[in-house]
Backbone as a chain_set.jsonl record, in Angstrom:
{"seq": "XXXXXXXXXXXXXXXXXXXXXXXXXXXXXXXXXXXXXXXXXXXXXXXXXXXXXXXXXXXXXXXXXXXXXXXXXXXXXXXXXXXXXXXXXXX", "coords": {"N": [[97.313, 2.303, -64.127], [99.453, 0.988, -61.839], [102.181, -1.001, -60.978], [100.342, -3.215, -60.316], [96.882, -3.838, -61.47], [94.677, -4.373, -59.898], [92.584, -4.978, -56.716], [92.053, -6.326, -53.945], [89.769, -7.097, -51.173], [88.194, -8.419, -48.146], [84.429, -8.184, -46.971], [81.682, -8.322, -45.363], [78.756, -9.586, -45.665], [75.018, -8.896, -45.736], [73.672, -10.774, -44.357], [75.734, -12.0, -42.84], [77.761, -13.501, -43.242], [80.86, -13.681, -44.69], [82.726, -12.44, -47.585], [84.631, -12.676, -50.21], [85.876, -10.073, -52.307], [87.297, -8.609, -55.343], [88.447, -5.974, -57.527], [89.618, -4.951, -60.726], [91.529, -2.843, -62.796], [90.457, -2.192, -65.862], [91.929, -0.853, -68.967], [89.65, 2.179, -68.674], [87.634, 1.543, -66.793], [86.712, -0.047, -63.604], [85.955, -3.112, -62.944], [84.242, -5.157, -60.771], [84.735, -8.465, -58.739], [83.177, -10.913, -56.64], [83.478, -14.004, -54.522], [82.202, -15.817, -52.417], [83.649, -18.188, -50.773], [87.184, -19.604, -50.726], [87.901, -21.549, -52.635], [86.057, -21.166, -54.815], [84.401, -20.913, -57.519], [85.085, -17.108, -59.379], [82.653, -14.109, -59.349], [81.373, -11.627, -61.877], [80.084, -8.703, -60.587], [77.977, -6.962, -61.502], [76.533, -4.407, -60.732], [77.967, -3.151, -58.309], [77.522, -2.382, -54.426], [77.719, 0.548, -53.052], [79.319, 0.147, -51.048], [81.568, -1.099, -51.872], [82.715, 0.557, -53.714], [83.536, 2.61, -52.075], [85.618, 1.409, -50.475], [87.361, 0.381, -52.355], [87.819, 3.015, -53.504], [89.39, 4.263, -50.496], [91.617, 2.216, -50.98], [92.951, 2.584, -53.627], [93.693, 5.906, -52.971], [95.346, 4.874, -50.805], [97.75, 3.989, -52.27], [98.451, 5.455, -54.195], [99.233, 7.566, -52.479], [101.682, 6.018, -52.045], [102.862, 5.764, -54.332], [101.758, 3.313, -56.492], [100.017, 3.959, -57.726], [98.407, 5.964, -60.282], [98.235, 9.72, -59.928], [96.056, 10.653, -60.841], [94.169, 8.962, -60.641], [92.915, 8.37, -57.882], [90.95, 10.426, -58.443], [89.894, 10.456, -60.657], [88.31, 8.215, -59.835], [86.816, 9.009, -57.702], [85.281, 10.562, -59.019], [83.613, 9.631, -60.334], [82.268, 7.755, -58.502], [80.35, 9.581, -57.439], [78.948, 10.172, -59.752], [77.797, 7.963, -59.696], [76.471, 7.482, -57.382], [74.742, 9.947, -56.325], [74.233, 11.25, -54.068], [76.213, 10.899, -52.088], [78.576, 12.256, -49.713], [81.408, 13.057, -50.272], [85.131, 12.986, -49.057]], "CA": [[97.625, 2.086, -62.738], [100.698, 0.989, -61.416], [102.203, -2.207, -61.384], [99.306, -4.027, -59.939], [95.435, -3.608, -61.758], [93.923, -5.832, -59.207], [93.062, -4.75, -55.58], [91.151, -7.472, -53.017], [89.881, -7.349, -50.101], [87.233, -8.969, -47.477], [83.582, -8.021, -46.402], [80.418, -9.322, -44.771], [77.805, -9.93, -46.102], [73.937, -8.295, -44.626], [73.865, -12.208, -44.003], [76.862, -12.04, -41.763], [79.03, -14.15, -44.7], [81.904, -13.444, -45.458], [82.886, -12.29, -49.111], [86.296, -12.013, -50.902], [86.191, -9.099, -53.512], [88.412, -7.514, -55.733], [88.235, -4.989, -58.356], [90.007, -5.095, -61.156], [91.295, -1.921, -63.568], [90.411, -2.297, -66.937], [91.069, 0.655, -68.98], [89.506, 3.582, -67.785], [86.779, 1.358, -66.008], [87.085, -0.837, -63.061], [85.211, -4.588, -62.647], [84.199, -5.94, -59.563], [84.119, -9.564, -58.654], [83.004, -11.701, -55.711], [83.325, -14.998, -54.487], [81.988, -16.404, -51.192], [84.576, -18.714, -50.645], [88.266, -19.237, -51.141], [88.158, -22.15, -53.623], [84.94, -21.034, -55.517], [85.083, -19.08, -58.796], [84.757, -15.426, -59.36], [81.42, -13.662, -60.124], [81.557, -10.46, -61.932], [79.266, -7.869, -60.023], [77.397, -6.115, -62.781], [76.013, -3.037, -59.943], [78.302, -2.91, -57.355], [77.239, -1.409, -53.668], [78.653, 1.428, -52.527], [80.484, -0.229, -49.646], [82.522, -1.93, -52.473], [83.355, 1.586, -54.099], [84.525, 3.268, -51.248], [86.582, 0.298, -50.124], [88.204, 0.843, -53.483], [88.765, 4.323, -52.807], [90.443, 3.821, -49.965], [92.685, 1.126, -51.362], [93.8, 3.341, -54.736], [94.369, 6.391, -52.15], [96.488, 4.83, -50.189], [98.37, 3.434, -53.59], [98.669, 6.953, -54.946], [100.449, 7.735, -51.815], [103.035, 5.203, -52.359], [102.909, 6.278, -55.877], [101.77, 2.965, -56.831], [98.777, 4.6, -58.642], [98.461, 7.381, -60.909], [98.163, 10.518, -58.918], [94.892, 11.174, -61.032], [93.153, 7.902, -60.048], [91.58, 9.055, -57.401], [89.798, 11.915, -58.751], [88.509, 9.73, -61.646], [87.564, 7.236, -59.0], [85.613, 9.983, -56.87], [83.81, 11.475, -60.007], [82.896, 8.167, -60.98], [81.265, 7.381, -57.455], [79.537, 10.868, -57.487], [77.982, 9.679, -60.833], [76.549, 6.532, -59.667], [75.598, 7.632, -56.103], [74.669, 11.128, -56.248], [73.48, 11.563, -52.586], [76.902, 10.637, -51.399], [79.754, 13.301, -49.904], [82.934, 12.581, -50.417], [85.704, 13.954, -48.235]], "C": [[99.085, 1.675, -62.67], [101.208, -0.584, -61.784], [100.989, -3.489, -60.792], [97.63, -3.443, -60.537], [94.352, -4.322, -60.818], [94.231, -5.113, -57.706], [91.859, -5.57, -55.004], [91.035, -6.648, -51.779], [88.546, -8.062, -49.184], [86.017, -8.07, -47.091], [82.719, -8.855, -45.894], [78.954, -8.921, -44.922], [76.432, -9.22, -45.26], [74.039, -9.667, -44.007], [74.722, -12.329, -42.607], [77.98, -13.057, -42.864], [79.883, -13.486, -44.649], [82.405, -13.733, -47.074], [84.205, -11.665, -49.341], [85.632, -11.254, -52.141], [86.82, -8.668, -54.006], [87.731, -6.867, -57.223], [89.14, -4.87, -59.207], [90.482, -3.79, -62.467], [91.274, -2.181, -64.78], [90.497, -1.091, -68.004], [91.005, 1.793, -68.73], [88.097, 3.156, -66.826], [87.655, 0.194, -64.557], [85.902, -2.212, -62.841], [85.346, -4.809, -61.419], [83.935, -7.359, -59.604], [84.263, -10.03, -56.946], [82.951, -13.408, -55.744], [83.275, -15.272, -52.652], [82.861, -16.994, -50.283], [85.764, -19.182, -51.18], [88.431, -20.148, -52.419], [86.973, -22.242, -54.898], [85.073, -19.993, -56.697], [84.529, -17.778, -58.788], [83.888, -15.039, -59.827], [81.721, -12.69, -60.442], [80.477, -9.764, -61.351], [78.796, -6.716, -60.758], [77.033, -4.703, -61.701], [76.185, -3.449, -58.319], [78.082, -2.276, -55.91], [78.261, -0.362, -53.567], [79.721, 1.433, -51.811], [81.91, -0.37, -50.502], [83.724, -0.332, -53.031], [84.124, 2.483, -53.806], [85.406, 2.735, -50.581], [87.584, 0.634, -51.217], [89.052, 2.043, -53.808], [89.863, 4.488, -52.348], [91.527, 3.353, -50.156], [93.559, 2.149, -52.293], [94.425, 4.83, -53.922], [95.647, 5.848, -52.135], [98.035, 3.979, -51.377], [99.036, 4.716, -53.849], [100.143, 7.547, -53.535], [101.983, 7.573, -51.505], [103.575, 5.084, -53.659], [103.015, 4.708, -56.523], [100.942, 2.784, -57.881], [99.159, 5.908, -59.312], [97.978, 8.772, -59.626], [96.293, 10.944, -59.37], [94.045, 10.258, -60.992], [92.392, 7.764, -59.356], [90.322, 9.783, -57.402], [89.26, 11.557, -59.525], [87.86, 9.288, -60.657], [86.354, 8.115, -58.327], [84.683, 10.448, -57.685], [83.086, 10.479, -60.48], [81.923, 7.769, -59.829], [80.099, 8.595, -57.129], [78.435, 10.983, -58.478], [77.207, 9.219, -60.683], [76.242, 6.799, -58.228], [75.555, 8.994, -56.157], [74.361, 11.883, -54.336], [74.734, 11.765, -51.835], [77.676, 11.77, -51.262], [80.547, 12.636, -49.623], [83.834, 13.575, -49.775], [86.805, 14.84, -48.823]], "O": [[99.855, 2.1, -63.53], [100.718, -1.245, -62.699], [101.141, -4.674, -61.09], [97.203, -2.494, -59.879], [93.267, -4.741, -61.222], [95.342, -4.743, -57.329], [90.76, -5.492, -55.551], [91.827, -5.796, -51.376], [87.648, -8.233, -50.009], [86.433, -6.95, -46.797], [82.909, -10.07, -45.935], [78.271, -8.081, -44.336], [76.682, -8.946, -44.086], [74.618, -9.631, -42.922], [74.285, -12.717, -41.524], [79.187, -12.819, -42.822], [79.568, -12.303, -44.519], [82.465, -14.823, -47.644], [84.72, -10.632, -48.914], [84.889, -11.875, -52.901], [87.433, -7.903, -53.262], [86.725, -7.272, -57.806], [90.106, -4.53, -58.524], [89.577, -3.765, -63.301], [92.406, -2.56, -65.08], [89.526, -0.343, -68.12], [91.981, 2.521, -68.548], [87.487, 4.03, -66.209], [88.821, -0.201, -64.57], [84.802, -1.801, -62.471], [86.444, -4.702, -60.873], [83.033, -7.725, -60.358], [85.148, -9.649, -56.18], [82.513, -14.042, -56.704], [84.156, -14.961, -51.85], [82.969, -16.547, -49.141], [85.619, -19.284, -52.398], [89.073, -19.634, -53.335], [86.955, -23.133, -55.746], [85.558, -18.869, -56.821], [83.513, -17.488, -58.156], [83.829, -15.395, -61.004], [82.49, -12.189, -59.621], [79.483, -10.404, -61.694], [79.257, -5.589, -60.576], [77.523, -3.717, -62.252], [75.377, -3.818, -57.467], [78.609, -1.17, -56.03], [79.43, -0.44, -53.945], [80.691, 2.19, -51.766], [83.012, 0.026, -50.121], [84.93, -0.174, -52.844], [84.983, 3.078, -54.457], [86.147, 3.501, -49.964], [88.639, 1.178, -50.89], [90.221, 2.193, -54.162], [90.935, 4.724, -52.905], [92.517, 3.869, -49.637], [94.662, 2.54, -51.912], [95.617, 5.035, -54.15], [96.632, 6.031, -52.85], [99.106, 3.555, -50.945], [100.243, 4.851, -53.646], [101.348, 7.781, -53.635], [102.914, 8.256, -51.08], [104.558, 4.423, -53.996], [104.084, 4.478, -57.089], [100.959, 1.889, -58.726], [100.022, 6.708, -58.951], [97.419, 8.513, -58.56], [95.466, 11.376, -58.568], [92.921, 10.624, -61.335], [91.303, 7.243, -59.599], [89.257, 9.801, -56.784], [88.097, 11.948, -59.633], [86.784, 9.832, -60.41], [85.157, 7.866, -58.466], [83.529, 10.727, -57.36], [81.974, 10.588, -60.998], [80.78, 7.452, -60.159], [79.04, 8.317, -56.567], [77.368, 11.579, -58.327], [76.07, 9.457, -61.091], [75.441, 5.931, -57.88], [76.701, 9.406, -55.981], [74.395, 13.023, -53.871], [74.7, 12.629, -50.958], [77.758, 12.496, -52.253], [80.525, 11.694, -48.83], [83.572, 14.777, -49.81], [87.336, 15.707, -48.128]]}, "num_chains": 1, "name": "protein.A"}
């Protein structure tokens, strides 16, 4: 990746919570972790949802654009979510 392996950002929970996540590149894999709140430590997320994956997407996209990602990061990333969710289309 680029100069940053590490991309965050916020969701909510079915709960209605709010959850900080980030994803981390390791590699040729990526780690997810969560933490509830801002001064609480980081869980790793052994089987990530989907929400999280295509959030991630998104994020390395718009990276690639700014060429702060590899240009072929995406297209791992997409074959990798095509793996583990088969049902899903991707655009």
């Amino acid at each position: 990746m680029g100069a940053k392996a590490e991309i965050s950002w916020t969701r909510r929970t079915e709960e209605g919570e709010k959850l900080l996540v980030y994803a981390q590149h390791v590699g040729d894999q990526w780690k997810f972790f969560h933490r509830p709140k801002r001064f609480e430590n980081w869980q790793e997320v052994e089987i990530p949802p989907l929400e999280d994956w295509l959030e991630l997407l998104d994020a390395v996209e718009r990276r690639a654009q700014r060429r702060l990602a590899k240009p072929e990061e995406p297209v791992r990333l997409r074959k990798t979510i095509r793996e583990l969710f088969p049902d899903v289309k991707l655009d």
